[in-house]
C-alpha positions as CSV (number, residue, x, y, z in Angstrom):
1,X,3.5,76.6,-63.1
2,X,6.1,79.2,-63.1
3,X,8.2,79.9,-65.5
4,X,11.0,80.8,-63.3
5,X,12.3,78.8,-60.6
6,X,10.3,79.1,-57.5
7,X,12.6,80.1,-54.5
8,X,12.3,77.2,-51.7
9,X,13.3,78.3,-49.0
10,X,13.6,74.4,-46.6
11,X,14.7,75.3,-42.9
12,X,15.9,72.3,-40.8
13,X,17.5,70.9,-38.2
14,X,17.3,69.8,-34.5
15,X,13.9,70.9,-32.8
16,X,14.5,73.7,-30.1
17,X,17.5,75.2,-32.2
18,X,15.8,78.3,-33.1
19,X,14.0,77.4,-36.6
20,X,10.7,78.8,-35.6
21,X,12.4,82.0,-34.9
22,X,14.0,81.7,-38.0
23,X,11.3,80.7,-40.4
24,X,8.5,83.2,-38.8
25,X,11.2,86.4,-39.2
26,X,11.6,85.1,-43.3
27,X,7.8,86.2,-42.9
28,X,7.8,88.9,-41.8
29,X,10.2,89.8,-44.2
30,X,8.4,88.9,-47.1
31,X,8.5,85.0,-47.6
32,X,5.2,82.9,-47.8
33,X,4.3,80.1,-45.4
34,X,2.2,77.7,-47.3
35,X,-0.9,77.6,-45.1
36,X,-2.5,76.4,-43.0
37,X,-0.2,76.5,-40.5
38,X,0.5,74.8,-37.3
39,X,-1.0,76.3,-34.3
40,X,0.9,78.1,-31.1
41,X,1.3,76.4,-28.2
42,X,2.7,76.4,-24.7
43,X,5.8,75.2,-25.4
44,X,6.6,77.8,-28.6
45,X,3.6,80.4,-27.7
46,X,5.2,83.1,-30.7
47,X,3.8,80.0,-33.1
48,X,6.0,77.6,-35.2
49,X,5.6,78.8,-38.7
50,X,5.0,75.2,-39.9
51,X,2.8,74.4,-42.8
52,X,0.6,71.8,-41.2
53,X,0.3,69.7,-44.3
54,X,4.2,69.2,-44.3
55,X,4.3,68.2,-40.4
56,X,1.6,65.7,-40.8
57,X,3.3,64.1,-44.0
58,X,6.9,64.0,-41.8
59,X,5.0,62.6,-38.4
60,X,3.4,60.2,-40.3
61,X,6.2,58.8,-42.0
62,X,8.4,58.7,-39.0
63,X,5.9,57.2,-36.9
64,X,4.9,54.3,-39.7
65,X,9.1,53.8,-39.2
66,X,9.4,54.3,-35.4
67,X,11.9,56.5,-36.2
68,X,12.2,59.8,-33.8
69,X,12.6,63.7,-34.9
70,X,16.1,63.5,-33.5
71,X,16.9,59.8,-33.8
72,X,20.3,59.0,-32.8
73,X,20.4,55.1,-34.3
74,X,22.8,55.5,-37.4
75,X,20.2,52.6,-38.8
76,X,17.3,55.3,-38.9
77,X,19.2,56.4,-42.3
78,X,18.7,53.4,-44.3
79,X,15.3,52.6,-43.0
80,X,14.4,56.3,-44.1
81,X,16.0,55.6,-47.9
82,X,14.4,51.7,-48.2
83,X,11.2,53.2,-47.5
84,X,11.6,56.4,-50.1
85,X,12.4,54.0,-52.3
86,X,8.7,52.6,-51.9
87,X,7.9,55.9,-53.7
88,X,5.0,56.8,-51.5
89,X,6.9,60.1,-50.1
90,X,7.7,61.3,-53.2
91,X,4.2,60.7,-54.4
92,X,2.7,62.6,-51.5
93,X,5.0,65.5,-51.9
94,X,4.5,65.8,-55.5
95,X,1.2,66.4,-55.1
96,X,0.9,68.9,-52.1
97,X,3.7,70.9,-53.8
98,X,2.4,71.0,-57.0
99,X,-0.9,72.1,-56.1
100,X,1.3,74.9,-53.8
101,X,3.1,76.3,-56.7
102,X,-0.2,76.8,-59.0
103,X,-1.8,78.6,-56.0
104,X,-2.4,82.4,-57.2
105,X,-0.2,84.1,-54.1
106,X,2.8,81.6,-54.9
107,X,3.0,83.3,-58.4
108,X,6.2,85.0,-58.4
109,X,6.6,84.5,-54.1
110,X,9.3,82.7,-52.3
111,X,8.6,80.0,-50.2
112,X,9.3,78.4,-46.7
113,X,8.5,75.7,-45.5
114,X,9.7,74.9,-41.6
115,X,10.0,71.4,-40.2
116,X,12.7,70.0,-37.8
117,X,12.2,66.6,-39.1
118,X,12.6,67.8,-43.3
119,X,15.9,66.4,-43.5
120,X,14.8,62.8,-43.0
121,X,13.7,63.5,-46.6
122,X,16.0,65.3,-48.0
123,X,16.5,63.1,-51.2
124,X,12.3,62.9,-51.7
125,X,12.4,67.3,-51.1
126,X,15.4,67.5,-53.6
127,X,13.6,65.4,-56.3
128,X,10.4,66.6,-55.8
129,X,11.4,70.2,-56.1
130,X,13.6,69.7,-59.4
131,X,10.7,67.7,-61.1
132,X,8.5,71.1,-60.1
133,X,10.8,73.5,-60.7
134,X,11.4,74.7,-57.9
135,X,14.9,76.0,-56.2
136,X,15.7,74.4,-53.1
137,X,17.4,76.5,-51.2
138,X,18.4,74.7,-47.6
139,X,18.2,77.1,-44.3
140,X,19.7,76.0,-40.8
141,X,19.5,77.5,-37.1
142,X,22.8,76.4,-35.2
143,X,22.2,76.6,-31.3
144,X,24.7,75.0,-28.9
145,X,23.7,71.4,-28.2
146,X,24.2,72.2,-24.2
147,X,21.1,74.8,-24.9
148,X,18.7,72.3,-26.9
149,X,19.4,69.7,-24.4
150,X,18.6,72.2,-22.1
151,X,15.6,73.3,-23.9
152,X,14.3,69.8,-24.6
153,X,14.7,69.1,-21.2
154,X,12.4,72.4,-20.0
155,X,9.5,72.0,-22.8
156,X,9.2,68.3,-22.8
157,X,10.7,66.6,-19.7
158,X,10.3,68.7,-16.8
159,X,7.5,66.3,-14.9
160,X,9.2,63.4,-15.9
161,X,11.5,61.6,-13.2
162,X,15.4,62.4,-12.4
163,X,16.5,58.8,-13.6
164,X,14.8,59.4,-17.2
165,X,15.7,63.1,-17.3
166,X,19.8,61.9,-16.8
167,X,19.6,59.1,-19.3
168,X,17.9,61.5,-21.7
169,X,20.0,64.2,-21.7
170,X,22.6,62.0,-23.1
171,X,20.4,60.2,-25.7
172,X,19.7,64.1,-26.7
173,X,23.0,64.8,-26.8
174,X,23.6,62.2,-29.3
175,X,20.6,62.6,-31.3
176,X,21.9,66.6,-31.5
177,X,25.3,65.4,-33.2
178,X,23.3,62.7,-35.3
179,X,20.5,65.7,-36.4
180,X,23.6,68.3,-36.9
181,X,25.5,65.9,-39.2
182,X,22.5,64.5,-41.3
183,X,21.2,68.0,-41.8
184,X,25.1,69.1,-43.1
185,X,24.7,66.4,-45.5
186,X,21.4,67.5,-46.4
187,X,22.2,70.7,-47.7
188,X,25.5,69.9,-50.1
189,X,25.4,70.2,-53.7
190,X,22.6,73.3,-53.1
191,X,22.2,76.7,-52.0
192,X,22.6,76.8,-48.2
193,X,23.1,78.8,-45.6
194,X,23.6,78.4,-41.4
195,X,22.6,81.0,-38.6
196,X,23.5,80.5,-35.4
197,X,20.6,81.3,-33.1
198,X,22.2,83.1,-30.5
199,X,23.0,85.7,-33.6
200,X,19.7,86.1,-34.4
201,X,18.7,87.5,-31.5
202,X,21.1,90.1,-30.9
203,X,20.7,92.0,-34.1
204,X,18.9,90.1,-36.9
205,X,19.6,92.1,-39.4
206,X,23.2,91.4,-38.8
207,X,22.9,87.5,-38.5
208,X,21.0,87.8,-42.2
209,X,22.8,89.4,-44.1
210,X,24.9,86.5,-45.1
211,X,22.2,84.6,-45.4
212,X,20.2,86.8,-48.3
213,X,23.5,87.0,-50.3
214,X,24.0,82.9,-49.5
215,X,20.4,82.0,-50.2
216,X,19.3,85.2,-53.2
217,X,16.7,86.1,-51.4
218,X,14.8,89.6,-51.9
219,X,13.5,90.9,-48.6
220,X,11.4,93.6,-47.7
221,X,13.8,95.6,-46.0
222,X,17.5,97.2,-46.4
223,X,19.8,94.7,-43.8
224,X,22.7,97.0,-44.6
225,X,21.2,100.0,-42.7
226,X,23.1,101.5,-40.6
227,X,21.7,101.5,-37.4
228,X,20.7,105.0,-37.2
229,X,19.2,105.0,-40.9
230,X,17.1,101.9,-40.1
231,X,13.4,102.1,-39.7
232,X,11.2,100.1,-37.4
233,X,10.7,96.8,-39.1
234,X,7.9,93.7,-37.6
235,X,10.9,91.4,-37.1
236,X,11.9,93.7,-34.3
237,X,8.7,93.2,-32.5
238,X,8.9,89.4,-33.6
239,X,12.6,88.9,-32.1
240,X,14.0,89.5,-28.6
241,X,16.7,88.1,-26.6
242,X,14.1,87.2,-23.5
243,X,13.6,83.9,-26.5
244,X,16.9,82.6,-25.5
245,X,15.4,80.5,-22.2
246,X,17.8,78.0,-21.8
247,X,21.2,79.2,-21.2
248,X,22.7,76.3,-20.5
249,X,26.4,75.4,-20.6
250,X,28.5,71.8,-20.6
251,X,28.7,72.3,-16.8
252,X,24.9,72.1,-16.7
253,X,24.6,68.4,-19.0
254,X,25.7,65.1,-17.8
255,X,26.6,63.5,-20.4
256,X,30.0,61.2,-21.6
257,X,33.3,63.0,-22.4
258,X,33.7,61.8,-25.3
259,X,30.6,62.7,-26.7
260,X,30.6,65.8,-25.4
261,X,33.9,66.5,-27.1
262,X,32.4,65.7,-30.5
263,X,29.5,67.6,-30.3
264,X,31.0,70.3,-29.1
265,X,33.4,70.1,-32.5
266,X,30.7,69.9,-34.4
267,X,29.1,73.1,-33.2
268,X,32.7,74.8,-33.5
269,X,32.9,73.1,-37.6
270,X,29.2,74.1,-38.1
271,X,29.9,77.8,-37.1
272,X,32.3,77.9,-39.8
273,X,30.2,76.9,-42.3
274,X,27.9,80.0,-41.5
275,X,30.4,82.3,-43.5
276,X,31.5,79.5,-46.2
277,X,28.6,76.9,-46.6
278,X,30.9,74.9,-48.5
279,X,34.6,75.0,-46.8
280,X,35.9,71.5,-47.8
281,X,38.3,71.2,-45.0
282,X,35.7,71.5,-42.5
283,X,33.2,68.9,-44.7
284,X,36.0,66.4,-44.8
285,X,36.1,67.1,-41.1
286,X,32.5,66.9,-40.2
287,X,32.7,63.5,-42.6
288,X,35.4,62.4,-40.6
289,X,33.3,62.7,-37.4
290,X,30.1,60.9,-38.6
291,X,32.4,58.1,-39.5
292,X,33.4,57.7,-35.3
293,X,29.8,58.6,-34.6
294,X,28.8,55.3,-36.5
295,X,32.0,53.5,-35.0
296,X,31.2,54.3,-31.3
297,X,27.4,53.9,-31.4
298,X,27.7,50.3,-32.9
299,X,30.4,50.1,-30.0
300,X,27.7,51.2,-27.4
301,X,25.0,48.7,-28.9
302,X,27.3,45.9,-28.8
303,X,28.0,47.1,-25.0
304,X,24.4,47.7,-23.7
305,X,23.0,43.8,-25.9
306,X,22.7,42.3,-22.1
307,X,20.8,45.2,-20.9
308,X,18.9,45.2,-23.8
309,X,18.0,41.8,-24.1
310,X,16.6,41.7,-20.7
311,X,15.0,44.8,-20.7
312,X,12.5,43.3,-23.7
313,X,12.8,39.8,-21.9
314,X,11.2,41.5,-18.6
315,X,8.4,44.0,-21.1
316,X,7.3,41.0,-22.7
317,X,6.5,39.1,-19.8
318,X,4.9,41.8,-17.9
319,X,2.6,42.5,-21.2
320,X,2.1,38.7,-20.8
321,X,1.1,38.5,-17.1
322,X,-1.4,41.6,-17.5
323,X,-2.9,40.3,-20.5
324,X,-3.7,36.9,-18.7
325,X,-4.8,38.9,-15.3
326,X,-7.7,40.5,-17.9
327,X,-8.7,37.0,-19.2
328,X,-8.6,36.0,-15.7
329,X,-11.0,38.9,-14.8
330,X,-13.4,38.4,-17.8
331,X,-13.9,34.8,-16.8
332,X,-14.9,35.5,-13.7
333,X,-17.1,38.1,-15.1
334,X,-18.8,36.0,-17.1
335,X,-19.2,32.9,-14.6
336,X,-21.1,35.4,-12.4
337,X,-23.2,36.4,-15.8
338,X,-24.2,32.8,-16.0
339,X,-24.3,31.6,-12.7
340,X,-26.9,35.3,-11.6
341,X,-30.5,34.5,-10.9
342,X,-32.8,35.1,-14.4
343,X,-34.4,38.7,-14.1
344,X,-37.8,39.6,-14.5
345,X,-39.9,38.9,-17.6
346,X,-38.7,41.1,-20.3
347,X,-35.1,41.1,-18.8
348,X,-33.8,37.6,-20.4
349,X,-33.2,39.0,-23.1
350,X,-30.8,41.9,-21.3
351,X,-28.5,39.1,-19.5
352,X,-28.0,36.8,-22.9
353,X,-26.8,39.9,-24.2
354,X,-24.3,40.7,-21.2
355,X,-23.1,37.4,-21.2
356,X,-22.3,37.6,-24.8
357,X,-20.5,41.0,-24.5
358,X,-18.5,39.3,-21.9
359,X,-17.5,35.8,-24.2
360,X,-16.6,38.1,-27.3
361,X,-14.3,40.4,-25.0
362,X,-12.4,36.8,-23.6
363,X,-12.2,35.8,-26.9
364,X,-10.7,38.9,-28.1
365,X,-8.2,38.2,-25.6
């Protein structure tokens, strides 16, 4: 283990908010992405910068609590913190971590470690890292939640149909202002440091600055330059404002007033806290809001219980109905096993076995 602190560098936040462009430019510039990593794909084709070890450890979690990357249910919060208090996530952690740190290239490296969901966790990473000794150093992309909807809505929902697209856009909404506020909360009482997106792509170098003095970070290159003294560095390759392929505006989400007004705060309070992390008006604020957040979901819960009710009524009776159609089917299947004529010598043996392939599968039923 080190003898020094090893830098953490933990980037987080809502998914489509720029963190992949975030975390693979601290690589280029000298930070180490525990490895192996998660793959391109279509919908991020410059690659995600994601250890894979750390996604599958999130997923999995999440998925055990049927909890969602950008879960808007105030609830999901203390379903996340009764199940770290099972210890298994810390556990987990520990160990991937610790065999990180005592690998020969994280000797004297700093770290990051990309995942959208990482501030479900933030109590297991903040434990974890001071019983390893490393420095947890927490790094967010800020993009406007009328872009990430926007976004969402282009890399995930584009084949799906008008009704669910409308009723999502509002649930991502939500689920942007729940993610935003979590992930502010996340950070406090550590080194931190916010980038709005937007920022990053129109001079890099610029939108970092701030954050290498926030965060201590040594990079591999001068971000002071002046712009005719700078030489050609990978990140400017790496970033491009062609990234930036949704656009979108409030005119462009449908979505309730009043929740557009508070996100739409919270993007103005978060952009303050890109120059002071830790302004203590603008945290009461933000606190503030996530107290009406809670106020007006349980509101909408309490509004939507009919809907709700009925919606489950109807899904369990259709489950119902098609599993008795199958048993239906299988009974029939196996009356015409019995009732067929016997097949030629050497073939009885063939039909006893269909017919009891066909019993098990009822009886499964």
């Amino acid at each position: 283990m080190p003898t020094s602190p090893t830098p953490l560098v933990l980037v987080s936040g809502s998914g489509r908010s720029g963190t992949s462009s975030l975390a693979g430019t601290l690589k280029r510039l000298g930070l180490h992405v525990p490895q192996p990593e998660v793959e391109a794909s279509e919908t991020n084709p410059r690659g995600f910068y994601e250890p894979q070890w750390v996604i599958d450890f999130h997923k999995r979690h999440l998925k055990e609590l049927a909890l969602f990357n950008i879960d808007s249910r105030p609830a999901a919060v203390d379903i996340v913190a009764r199940h770290v208090e099972t210890g298994v996530p810390t556990g987990e952690l520990h160990e991937w971590l610790a065999g990180q740190l005592a690998l020969p290239e994280h000797q004297d490296a700093q770290i990051v470690v990309k995942d959208p969901h990482a501030f479900w966790f933030a109590q297991v990473w903040e434990v974890v890292s001071a019983e390893l000794g490393a420095d947890l150093r927490w790094l967010t992309a800020l993009r406007h939640p009328a872009e990430v909807v926007g976004s969402r809505d282009i890399a995930y929902l584009s084949s799906q149909s008008e009704e669910l697209r409308l009723t999502k856009e509002t649930s991502n909404v939500a689920g942007w202002v729940h993610a935003a506020l979590l992930t502010e909360q996340a950070g406090r009482g550590s080194k931190r440091s916010f980038v709005r997106y937007v920022d990053l792509l129109a001079d890099w170098r610029a939108a970092l600055a701030p954050v290498q003095q926030q965060l201590e970070l040594d990079l591999d290159t001068d971000l002071s330059a002046p712009p005719g003294e700078r030489e050609h560095h990978p990140v400017d390759d790496f970033i491009e404002p062609s990234m930036r392929k949704s656009q979108l505006t409030w005119d462009d989400v449908r979505t309730p007033d009043w929740l557009r007004e508070m996100a739409e705060e919270v993007w103005q309070l978060l952009g303050v806290l890109t120059a002071t992390p830790h302004d203590p008006d603008t945290l009461a604020r933000l606190d503030a809001i996530h107290e009406d957040y809670r106020a007006r979901y349980a509101d909408a819960v309490a509004l939507t219980f009919d809907h709700t009710k009925a919606e489950s009524t109807l899904a369990g009776r259709q489950a119902r109905d098609a599993q008795r159609a199958t048993v239906q089917q299988l009974r029939r299947d196996l009356e015409r096993a019995r009732s067929a004529p016997q097949p030629a010598v050497g073939g009885r043996e063939a039909a006893g076995i269909l017919r009891r392939a066909v019993v098990r599968r009822v009886r499964r039923r």
